[in-house]
C-alpha positions as CSV (number, residue, x, y, z in Angstrom):
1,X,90.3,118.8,167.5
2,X,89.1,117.0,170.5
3,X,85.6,115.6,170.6
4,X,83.2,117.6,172.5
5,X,80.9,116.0,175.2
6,X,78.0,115.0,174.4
7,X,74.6,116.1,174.8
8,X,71.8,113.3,174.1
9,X,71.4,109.9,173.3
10,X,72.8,110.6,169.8
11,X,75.4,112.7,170.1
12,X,76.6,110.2,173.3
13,X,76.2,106.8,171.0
14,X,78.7,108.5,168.2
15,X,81.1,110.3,170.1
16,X,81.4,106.5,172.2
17,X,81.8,104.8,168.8
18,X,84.2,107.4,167.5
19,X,85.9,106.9,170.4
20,X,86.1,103.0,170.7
21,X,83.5,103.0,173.5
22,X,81.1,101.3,171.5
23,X,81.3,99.5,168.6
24,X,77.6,100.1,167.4
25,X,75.3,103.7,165.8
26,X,71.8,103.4,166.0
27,X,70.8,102.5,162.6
28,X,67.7,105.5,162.2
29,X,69.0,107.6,165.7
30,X,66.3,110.2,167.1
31,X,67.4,112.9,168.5
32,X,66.8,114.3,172.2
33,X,66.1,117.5,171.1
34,X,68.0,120.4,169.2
35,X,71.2,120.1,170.9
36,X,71.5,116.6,170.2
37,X,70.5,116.9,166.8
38,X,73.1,119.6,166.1
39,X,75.9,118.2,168.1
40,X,75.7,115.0,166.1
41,X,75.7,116.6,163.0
42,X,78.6,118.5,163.8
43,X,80.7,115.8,164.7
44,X,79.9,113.5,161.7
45,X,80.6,116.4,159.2
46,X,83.8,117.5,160.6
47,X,84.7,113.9,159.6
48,X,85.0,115.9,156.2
49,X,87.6,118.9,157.6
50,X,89.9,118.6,159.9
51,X,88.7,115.6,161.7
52,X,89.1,114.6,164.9
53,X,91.9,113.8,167.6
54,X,92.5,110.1,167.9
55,X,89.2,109.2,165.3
56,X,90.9,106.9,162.1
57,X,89.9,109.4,159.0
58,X,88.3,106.1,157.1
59,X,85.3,107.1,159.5
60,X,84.0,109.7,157.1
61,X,83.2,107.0,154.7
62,X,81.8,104.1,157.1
63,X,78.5,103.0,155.9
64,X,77.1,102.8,159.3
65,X,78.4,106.5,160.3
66,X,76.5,107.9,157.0
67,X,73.4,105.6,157.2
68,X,73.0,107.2,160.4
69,X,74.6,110.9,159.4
70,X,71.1,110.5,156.4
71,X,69.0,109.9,159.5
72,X,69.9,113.0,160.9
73,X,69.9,114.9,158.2
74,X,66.6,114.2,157.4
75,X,65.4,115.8,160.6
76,X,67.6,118.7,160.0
77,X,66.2,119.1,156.2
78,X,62.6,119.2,157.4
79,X,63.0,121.5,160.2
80,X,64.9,123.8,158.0
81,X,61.5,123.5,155.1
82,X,59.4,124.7,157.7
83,X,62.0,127.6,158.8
84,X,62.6,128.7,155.5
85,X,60.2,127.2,152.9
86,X,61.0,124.5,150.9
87,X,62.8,124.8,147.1
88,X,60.4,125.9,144.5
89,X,60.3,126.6,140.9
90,X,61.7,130.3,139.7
91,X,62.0,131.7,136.5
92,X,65.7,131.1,135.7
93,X,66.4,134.8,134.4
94,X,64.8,136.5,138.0
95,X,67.1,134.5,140.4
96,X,70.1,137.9,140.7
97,X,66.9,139.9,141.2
98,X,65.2,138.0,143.7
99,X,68.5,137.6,145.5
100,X,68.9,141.0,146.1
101,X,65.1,141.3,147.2
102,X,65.7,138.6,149.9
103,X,69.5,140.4,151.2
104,X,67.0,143.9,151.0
105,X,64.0,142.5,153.2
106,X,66.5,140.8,155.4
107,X,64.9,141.9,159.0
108,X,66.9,139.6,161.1
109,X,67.3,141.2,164.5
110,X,69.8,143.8,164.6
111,X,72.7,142.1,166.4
112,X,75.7,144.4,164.6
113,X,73.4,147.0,165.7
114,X,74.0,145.8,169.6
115,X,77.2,145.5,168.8
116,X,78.2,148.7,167.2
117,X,77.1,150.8,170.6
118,X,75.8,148.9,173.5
119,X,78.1,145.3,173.7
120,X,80.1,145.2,176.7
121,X,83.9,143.6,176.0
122,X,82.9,140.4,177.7
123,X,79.0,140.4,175.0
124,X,81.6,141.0,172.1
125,X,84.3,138.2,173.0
126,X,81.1,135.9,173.3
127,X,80.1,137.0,169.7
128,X,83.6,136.2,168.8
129,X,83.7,133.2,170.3
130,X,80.3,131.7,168.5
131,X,81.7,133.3,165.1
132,X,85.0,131.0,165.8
133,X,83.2,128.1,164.9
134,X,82.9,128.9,161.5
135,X,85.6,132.0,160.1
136,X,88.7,129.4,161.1
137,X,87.1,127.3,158.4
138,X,85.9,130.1,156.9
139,X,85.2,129.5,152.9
140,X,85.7,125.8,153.3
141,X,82.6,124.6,153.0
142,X,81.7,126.9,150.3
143,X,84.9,125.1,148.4
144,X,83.4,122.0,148.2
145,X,81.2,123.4,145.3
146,X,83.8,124.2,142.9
147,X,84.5,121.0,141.1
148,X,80.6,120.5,140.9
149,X,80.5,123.7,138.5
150,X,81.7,124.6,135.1
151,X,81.6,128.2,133.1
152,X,81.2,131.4,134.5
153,X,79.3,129.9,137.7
154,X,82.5,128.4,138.7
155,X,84.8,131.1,138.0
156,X,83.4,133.2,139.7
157,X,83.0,131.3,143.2
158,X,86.5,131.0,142.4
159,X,87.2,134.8,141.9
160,X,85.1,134.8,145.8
161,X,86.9,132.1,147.0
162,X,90.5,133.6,146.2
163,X,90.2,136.6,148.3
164,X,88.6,134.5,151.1
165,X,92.1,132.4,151.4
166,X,93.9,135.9,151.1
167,X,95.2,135.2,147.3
168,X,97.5,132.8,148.1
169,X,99.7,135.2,151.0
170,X,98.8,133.3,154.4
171,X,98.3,136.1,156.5
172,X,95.8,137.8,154.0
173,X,93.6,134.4,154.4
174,X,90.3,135.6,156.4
175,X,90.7,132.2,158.6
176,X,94.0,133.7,160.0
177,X,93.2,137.4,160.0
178,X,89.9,136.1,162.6
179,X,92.6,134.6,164.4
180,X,94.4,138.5,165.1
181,X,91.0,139.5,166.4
182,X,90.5,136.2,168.6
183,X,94.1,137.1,170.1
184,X,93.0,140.5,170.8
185,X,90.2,139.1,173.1
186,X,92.9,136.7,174.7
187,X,90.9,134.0,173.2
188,X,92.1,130.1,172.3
189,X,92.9,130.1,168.7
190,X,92.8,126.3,168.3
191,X,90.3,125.4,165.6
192,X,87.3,124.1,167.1
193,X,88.1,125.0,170.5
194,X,84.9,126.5,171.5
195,X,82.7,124.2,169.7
196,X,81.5,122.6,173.5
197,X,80.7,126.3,174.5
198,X,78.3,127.4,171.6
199,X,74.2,126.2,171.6
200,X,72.6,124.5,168.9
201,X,71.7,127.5,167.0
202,X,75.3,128.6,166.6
203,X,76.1,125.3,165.2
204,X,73.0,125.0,162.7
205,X,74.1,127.8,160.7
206,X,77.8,125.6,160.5
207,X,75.7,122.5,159.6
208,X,73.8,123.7,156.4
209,X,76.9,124.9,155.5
210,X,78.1,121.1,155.4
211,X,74.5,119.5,154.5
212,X,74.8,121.6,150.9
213,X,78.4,121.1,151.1
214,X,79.0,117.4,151.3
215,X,75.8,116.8,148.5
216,X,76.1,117.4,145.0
217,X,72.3,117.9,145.3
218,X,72.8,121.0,147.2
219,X,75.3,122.3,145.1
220,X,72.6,125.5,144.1
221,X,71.8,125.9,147.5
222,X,75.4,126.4,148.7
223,X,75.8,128.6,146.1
224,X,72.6,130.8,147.4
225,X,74.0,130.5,150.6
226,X,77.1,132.1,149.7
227,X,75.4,134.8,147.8
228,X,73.3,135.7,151.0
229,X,76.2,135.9,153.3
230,X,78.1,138.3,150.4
231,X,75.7,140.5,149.7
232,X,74.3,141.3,153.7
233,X,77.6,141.1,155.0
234,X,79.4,145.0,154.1
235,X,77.2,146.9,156.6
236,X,77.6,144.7,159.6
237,X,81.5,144.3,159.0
238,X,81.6,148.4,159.4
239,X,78.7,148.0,162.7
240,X,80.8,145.5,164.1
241,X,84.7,146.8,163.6
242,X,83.2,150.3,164.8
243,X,81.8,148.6,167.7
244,X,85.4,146.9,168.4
245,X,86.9,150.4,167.7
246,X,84.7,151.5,170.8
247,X,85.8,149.1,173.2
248,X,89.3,150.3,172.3
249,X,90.3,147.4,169.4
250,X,93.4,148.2,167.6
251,X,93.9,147.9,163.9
252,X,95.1,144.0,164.4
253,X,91.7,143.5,166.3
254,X,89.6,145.1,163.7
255,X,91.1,144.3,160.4
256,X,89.1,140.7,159.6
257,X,86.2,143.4,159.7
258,X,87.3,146.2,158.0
259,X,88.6,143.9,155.1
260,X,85.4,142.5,154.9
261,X,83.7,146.1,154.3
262,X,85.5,146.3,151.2
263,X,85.6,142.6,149.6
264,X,82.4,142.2,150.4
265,X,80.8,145.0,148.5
266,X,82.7,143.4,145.9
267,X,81.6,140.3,146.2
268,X,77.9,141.1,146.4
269,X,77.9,141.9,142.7
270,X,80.0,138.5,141.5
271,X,77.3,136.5,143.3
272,X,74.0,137.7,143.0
273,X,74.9,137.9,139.0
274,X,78.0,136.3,138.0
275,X,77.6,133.2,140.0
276,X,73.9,132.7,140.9
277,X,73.0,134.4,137.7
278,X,75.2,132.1,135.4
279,X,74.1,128.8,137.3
280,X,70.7,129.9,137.2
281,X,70.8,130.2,133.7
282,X,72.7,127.0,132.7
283,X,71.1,125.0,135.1
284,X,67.5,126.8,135.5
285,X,65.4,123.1,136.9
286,X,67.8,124.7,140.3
287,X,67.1,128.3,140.3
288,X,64.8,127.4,143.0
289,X,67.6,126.1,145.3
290,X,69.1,129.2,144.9
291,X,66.7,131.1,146.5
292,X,66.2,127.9,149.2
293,X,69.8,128.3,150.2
294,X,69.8,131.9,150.9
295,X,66.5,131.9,152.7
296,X,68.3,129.2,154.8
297,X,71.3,131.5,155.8
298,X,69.2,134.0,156.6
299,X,66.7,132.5,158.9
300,X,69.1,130.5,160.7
301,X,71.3,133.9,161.4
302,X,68.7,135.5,162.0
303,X,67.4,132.9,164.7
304,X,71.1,132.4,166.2
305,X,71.5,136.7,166.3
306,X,67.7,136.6,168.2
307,X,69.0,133.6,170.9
308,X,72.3,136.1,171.6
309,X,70.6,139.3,172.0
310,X,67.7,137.6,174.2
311,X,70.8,136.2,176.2
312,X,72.3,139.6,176.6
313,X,69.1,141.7,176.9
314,X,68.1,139.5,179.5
315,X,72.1,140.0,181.4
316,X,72.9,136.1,180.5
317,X,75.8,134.3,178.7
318,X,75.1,133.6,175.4
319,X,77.3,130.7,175.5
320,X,75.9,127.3,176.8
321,X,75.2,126.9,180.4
322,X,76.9,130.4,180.9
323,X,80.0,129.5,180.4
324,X,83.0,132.0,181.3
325,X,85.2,133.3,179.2
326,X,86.6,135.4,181.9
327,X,90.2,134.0,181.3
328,X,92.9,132.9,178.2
329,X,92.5,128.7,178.0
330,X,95.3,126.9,177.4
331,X,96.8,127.0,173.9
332,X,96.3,130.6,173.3
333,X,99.0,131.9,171.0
C-alpha cells in the first residue's frame, strides 16, 4: 500500500520519516486536529498488517515510531472516554445481558435506512468505498485477540473468526467476497486504495479496532467490540443488499451482504454469551471493558453514519474534499 498524503504537522513528520525524508518523530507530537490525529494513527498501525510500499517492516517496532504512536494514542483514548464513557465496574454475570441492551438501544442514525430506498448509485459506491477501508482486512484486527484468550472465550472468537475467513475456501472469505461488490461498482480493489479519500471519522472506527488490537490491555474491549458489530449487524446487511438489489445489483454485487444476514444472526448469540459471557466470567476485574468496547463501536459508527448522511442530505460527497469516484482507477480487477 502506498503512503497517503498527509494532512498535519503529524501525519507530515511520519509519513517524511517513513519515507526517508526525515530522520526524526516528534518525541510527544500534537495533532492539528482530527484528521491529523487519525491519519497518523492509521499509518503507524498498518505497520502491524500489511505495511507499507517501500517502508522496512522493522518500523513497527522502532522505539521512537511507538513512543510517538503512545502519544497519539493517548489523545485518541481520551477523546473516545468522553464519546463513549470510560470502562467501569459490572457485575461479571450481567455482561451477555447488558450487551444485548446496548445492540437494542443502538439509535445511531439510520444510514442502512438511506441506503435501502433513497441512495443514488454514485451515495452507495461512496458507502462502499468508506467500508473498503476496513472489510479487505475484515476480521484481522479482531484476530489479534485470540492467543490472548483461553477456554470457551477463545473458542468461540474462533468459531466467529472461521466463517469470517470463509472456513478455509478463499472465495468464501468475507475480505474477498467485498471485493465482488467493489467490482460491481467498478471500484479499485487494491487494499488500502481509498484510504486518502475517506475523513477522519471513517478511519477512527479502523483505529480502535487496532488501539484494542495491538494491546493486550484491550483484549476485553476488542472482544466487546466484536460482539457489538455481531449482534447489530443482520438487519442492516438485509437494508443494505435490498438497497443494492434496487439500484439493479446482481447476486455477485450483493452476496458479502446477504451472507452476512445469515452468519451474523449466528454470530450474535456466540458473542454476547459464549465469548463475552465466558471472558466475563473467567476474567470478571474486565467485564467493564466489555461493555467499553462496544459502546466505542457504536458511537464512533454512529458518528461516521451521521457525517455521511449530513454529506448526502446536504447533496455533498461524503468522501474528503468531494472527491470523485465518477471513474474505475487504475488497478481495478
Amino acid at each position: 500500500m502506498k503512503l497517503p498524503s498527509p494532512r498535519g504537522s503529524v501525519s507530515a513528520a511520519l509519513i517524511d520519516t517513513l519515507a526517508g525524508r526525515r530522520t526524526t518523530l516528534p518525541h510527544t507530537p500534537v495533532p492539528d486536529d482530527d484528521e491529523d490525529l487519525h491519519l497518523a494513527l492509521f499509518v503507524c498501525y498498518e505497520l502491524a498488517y500489511r505495511g507499507w510500499d517501500g517502508v522496512d517492516d522493522r518500523w513497527e517496532w522502532d522505539p521512537g515510531l511507538l513512543r510517538a504512536r503512545r502519544a497519539l494514542e493517548d489523545h485518541f483514548e481520551t477523546a473516545l472516554h468522553a464519546l463513549a464513557g470510560p470502562p467501569e465496574p459490572v457485575d461479571a454475570s450481567a455482561v451477555p445481558h447488558r450487551l444485548i441492551e446496548l445492540a437494542t438501544a443502538d439509535d445511531g442514525p439510520s444510514l442502512s435506512g438511506y441506503l435501502r430506498g433513497r441512495a443514488t448509485h454514485e451515495q452507495f459506491r461512496e458507502f462502499v468505498t468508506h467500508r473498503s477501508v476496513y472489510h479487505l482486512r475484515e476480521a484481522d484486527p479482531h484476530t489479534f485477540t485470540i492467543p490472548r484468550l483461553a477456554g470457551r472465550a477463545k473458542a468461540a472468537l474462533i468459531e466467529i473468526q472461521f466463517d469470517e475467513y470463509g472456513g478455509g475456501a478463499l472465495p468464501k472469505m468475507h475480505q474477498e467476497m467485498f471485493k465482488r461488490t467493489m467490482r460491481w461498482f467498478g471500484l479499485d480493489l487494491t487494499y488500502g486504495a481509498y484510504v486518502d479519500d475517506v475523513g477522519a471519522a471513517t478511519l477512527a472506527t479502523n483505529n480502535v479496532m487496532s488501539l484494542f488490537a495491538l494491546h493486550r490491555r484491550n483484549r476485553a474491549a476488542l472482544l466487546g467490540h466484536l460482539a457489538a458489530y455481531e449482534m447489530t449487524s443482520s438487519i442492516p446487511n438485509r437494508a443494505y443488499a435490498n438497497g443494492l438489489r434496487r439500484l439493479g445489483g446482481d447476486a455477485s454485487a450483493t452476496a458479502f451482504y446477504d451472507e452476512h444476514v445469515e452468519a451474523d444472526a449466528v454470530h450474535e448469540q456466540i458473542a454476547a454469551h459464549d465469548m463475552c459471557g465466558s471472558f466475563a466470567a473467567a476474567e470478571p476485574e474486565l467485564a467493564g471493558d466489555l461493555l467499553y468496547g462496544a459502546r466505542c463501536a457504536l458511537a464512533l459508527d454512529a458518528r461516521w453514519a451521521g457525517a455521511v448522511l449530513a454529506a448526502w442530505e446536504a447533496d455533498r460527497s461524503s468522501l474528503r474534499d468531494g472527491a470523485s469516484l465518477g471513474s474505475p482507477r487504475a488497478g481495478v480487477a
